[in-house]
C-alpha positions as CSV (number, residue, x, y, z in Angstrom):
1,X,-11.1,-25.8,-47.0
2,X,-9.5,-25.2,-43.7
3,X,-11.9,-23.9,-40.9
4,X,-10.2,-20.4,-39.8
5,X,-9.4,-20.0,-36.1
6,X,-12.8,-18.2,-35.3
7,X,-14.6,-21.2,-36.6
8,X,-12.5,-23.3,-34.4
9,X,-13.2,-21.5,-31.5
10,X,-16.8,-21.5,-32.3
11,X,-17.1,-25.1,-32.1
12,X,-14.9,-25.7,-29.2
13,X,-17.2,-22.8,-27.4
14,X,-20.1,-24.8,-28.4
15,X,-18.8,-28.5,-27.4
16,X,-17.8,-27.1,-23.9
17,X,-21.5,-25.2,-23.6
18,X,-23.1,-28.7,-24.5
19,X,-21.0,-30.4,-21.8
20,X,-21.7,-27.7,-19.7
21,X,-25.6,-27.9,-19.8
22,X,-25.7,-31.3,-19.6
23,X,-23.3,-31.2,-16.1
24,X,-26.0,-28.6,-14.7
25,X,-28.9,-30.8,-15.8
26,X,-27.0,-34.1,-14.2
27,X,-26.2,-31.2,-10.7
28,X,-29.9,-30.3,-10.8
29,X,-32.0,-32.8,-11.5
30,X,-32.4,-34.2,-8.0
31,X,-33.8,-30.7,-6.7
32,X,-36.1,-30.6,-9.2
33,X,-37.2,-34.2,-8.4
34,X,-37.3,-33.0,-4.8
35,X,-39.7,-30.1,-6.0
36,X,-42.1,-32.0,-8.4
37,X,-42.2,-35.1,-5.6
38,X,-43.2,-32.4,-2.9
39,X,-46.0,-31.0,-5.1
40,X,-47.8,-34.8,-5.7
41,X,-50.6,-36.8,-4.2
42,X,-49.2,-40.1,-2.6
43,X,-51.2,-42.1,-5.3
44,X,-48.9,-40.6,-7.8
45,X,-45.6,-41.3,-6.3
46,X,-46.3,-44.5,-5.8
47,X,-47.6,-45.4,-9.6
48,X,-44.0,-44.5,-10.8
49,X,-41.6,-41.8,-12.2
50,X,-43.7,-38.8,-13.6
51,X,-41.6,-35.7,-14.6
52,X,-43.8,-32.8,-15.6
53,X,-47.0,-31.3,-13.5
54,X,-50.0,-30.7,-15.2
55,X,-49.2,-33.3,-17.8
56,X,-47.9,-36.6,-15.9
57,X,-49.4,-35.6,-12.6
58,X,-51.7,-32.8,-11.5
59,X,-49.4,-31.1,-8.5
60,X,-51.4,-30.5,-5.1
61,X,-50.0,-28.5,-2.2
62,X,-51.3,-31.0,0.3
63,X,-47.8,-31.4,1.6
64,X,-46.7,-28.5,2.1
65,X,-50.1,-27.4,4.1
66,X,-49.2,-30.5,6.0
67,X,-45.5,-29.7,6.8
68,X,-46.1,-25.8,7.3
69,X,-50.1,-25.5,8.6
70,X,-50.5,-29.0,9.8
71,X,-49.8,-30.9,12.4
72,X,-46.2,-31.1,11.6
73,X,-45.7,-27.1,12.1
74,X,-44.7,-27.2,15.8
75,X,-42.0,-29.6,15.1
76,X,-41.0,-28.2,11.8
77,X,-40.8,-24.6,13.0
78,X,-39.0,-25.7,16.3
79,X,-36.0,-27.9,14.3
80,X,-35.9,-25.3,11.4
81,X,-34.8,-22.5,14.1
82,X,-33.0,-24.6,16.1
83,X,-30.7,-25.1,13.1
84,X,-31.2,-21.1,12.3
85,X,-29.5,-20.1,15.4
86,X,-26.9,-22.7,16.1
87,X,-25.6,-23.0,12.7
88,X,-24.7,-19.0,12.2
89,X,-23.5,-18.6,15.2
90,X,-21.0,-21.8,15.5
91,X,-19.8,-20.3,12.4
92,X,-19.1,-16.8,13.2
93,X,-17.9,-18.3,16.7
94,X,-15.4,-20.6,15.2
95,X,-14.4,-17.4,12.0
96,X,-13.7,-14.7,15.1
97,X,-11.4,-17.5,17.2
98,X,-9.7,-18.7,14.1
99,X,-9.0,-15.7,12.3
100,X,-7.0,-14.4,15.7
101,X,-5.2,-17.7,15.7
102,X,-4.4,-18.0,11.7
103,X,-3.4,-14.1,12.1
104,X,-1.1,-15.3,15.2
105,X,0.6,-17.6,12.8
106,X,1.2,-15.7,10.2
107,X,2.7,-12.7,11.7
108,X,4.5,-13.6,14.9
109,X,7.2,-16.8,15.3
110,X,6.1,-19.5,17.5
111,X,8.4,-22.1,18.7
112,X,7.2,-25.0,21.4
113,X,11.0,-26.6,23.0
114,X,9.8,-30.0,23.9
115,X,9.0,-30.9,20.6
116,X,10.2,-28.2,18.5
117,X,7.0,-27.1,16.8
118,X,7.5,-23.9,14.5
119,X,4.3,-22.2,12.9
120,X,3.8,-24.7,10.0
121,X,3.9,-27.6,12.8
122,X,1.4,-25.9,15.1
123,X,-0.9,-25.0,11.9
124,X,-1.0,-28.2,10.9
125,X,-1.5,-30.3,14.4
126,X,-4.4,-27.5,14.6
127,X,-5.8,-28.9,10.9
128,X,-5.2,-32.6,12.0
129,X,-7.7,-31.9,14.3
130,X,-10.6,-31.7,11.8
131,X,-9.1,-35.1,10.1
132,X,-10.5,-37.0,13.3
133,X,-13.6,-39.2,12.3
134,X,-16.2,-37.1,14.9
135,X,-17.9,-40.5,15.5
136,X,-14.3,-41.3,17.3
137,X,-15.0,-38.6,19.8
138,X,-19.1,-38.6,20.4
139,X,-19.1,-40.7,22.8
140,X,-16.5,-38.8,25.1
141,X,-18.3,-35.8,24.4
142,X,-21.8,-37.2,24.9
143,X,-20.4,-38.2,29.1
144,X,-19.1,-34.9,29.6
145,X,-22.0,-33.5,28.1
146,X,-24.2,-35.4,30.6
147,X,-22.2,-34.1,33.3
148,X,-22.0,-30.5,32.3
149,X,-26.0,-30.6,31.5
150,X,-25.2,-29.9,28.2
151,X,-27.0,-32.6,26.8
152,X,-29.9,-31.5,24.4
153,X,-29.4,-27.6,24.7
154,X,-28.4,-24.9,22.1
155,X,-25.0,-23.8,24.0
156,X,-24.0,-27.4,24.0
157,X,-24.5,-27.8,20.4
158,X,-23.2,-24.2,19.4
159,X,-20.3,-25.1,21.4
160,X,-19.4,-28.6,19.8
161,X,-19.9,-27.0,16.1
162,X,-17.4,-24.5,17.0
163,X,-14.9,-26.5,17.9
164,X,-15.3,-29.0,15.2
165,X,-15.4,-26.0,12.5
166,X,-12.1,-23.7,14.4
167,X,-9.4,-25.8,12.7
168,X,-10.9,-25.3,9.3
169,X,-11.5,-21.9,10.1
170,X,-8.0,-21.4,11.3
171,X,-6.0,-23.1,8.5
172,X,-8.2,-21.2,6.0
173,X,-8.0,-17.7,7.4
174,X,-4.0,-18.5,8.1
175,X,-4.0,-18.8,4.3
176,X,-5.6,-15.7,3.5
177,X,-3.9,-13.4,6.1
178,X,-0.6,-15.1,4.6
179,X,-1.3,-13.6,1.2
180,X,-2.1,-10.1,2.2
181,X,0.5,-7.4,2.4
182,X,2.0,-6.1,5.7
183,X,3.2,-2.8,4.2
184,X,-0.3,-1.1,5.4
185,X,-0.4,-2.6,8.4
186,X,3.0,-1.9,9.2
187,X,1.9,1.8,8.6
188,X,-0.7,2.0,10.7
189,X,1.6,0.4,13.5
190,X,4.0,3.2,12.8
191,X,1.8,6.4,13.0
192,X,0.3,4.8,16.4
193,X,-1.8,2.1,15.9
194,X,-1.6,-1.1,18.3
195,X,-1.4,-4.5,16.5
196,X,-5.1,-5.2,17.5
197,X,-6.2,-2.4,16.0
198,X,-4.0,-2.9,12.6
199,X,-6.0,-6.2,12.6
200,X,-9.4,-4.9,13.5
201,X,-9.6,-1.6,11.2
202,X,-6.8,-3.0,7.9
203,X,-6.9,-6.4,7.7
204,X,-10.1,-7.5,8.7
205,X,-11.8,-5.2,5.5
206,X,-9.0,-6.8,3.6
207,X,-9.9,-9.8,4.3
208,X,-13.9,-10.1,4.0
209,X,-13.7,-12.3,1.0
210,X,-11.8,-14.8,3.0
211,X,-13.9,-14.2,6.6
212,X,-17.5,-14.6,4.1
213,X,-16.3,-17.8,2.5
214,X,-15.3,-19.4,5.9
215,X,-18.2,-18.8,7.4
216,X,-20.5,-19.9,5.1
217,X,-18.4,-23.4,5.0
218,X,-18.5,-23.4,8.8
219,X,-22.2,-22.6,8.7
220,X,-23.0,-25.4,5.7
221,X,-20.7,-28.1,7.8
222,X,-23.0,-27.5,10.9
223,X,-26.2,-26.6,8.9
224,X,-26.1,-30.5,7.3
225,X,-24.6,-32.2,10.6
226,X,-26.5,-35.1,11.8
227,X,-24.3,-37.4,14.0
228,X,-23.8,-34.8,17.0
229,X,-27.1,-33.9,16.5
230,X,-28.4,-37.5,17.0
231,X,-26.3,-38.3,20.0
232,X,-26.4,-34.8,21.6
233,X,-30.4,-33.6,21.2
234,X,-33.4,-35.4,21.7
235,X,-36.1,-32.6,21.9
236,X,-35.4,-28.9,22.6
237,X,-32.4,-28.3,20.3
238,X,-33.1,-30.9,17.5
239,X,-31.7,-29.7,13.9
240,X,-33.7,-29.9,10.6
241,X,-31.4,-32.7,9.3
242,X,-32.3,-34.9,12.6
243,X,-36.0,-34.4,12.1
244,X,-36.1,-35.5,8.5
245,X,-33.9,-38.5,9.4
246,X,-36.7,-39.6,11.9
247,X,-39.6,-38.6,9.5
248,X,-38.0,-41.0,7.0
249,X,-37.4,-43.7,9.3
250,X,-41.3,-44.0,10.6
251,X,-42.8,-47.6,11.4
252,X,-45.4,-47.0,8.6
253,X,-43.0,-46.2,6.0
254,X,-41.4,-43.0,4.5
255,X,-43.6,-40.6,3.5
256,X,-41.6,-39.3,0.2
257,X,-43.7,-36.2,-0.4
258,X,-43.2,-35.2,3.1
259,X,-39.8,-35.7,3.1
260,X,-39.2,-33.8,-0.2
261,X,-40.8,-30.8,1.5
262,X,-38.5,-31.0,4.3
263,X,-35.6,-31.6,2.2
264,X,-36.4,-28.5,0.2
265,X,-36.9,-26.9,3.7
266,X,-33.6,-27.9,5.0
267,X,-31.7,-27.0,1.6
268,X,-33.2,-23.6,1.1
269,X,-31.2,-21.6,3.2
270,X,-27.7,-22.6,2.2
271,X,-28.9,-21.9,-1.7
272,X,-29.9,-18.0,-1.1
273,X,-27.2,-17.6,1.0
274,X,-25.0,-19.2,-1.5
275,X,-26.6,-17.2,-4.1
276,X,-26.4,-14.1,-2.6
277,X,-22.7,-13.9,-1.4
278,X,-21.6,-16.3,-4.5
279,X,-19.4,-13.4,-5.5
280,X,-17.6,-13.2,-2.3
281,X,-16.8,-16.9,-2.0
282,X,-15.3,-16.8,-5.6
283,X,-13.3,-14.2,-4.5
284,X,-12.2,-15.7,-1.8
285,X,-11.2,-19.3,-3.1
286,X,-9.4,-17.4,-5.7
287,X,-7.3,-15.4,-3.0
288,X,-6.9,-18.2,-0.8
289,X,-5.6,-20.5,-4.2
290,X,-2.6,-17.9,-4.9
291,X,0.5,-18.0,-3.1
């Protein structure tokens, strides 16, 4: 007998489910690995793989007492906000600049003689910008720094993040602002409004999908950064991704549980933020994806 069509769609539902599940066990396994290696004794890590507490392993929070009430805690606190208040604010810097600028390009005509850029020439030398390997650049940056007395503070850090995020930023807000109708803020312009305030009170609100999806890229790019943060910092204005790097890279060996706290530490944020605005960055990939 032939299946009928509800059957069939049954079974495809359930073969794509199956894939499905065994993608998000494959995507999540290593946080849970991170979770039940933070939660052992260094006598178990070191006997072998053991997968389930209270059956493999009995789970202990010496670690985390260590990392949050030991002697770790200055250190841990001090990196943890470091990357708290450079991170955000990088992004937000480099999603207020490049929002102007994508709006520039997408509702005014730019045209540069000498080599006869248009909009599409100027967005993309802007995007090229973000190709360049950063390792190209730190050392340049790590002179001037010296000589500005940058070197190992959190405007010198907040500064570099911004302008390695601002092309991003810009070619992805140019994209969204593209997409958006001018018919309202051609109103506006007409019953008074100046062209700053059309941007500021229309298309801003119009556009928060877009401005909450850049920013948390911006944020996660200089949340997880480590090479300006190894050339540029040494003390004050070291990240969390820094001080687990040098945690792992002890004479004495790495201390896995340790590190797994840290890396749950570090990774934390990004997921609740993630989790919290996850509607708004589907939005906003979605908008910026149709043309």
């Amino acid at each position: 007998m032939y299946m009928t069509m509800r059957q069939t769609r049954r079974i495809k539902l359930g073969i794509t489910y199956f894939f499905l599940a065994i993608w998000t066990v494959i995507c999540l396994f290593p946080i849970y690995w991170l979770v039940i290696t933070s939660v052992k004794l260094p006598v178990a890590v070191f006997q072998g793989p053991t997968y389930f507490p209270w059956i493999d392993f009995q789970p202990t929070l010496n670690a985390w007492k260590y990392v949050l009430a030991g002697p770790m805690q200055n250190q841990v606190i001090r990196s943890w906000l470091n990357s708290a208040i450079m991170a955000p604010t990088s992004a937000a810097l480099a999603v207020a600049i490049g929002s102007l600028a994508g709006y520039a390009l997408t509702r005014f005509n730019y045209y540069v003689p000498v080599l006869k850029w248009r909009n599409n020439d100027i967005a993309f030398w802007i995007i090229s910008q973000r190709m360049l390997p950063p390792v190209v650049v730190i050392l340049p940056y790590l002179i001037m720094y010296r000589v500005l007395g940058l070197v190992d503070t959190h405007a010198g850090m907040i500064l570099i993040y911004t302008v390695f995020n601002l092309p991003f930023a810009v070619w992805i807000m140019r994209d969204f602002f593209a997409n958006l109708p001018r018919d309202l803020e051609e109103s506006a312009l007409i019953d008074g409004a100046s062209r700053l305030q059309a941007f500021r009170l229309i298309v801003l609100p119009l556009s928060s999908p877009g401005l909450i999806a850049t920013f948390l890229f911006c944020m996660m790019f200089s949340w997880n950064d480590y090479l300006f943060a190894l050339m540029l910092t040494f003390s004050r204005a070291t990240t969390m991704p820094m001080f687990v790097a040098g945690v792992g890279s002890q004479s004495y060996g790495p201390q896995w549980w340790l590190l797994s706290a840290l890396s749950l530490l570090t990774i934390a944020p990004m997921i609740v933020i993630a989790l919290l605005i996850e509607r708004y960055i589907t939005r906003g990939l979605i908008v910026g994806a149709i043309k």
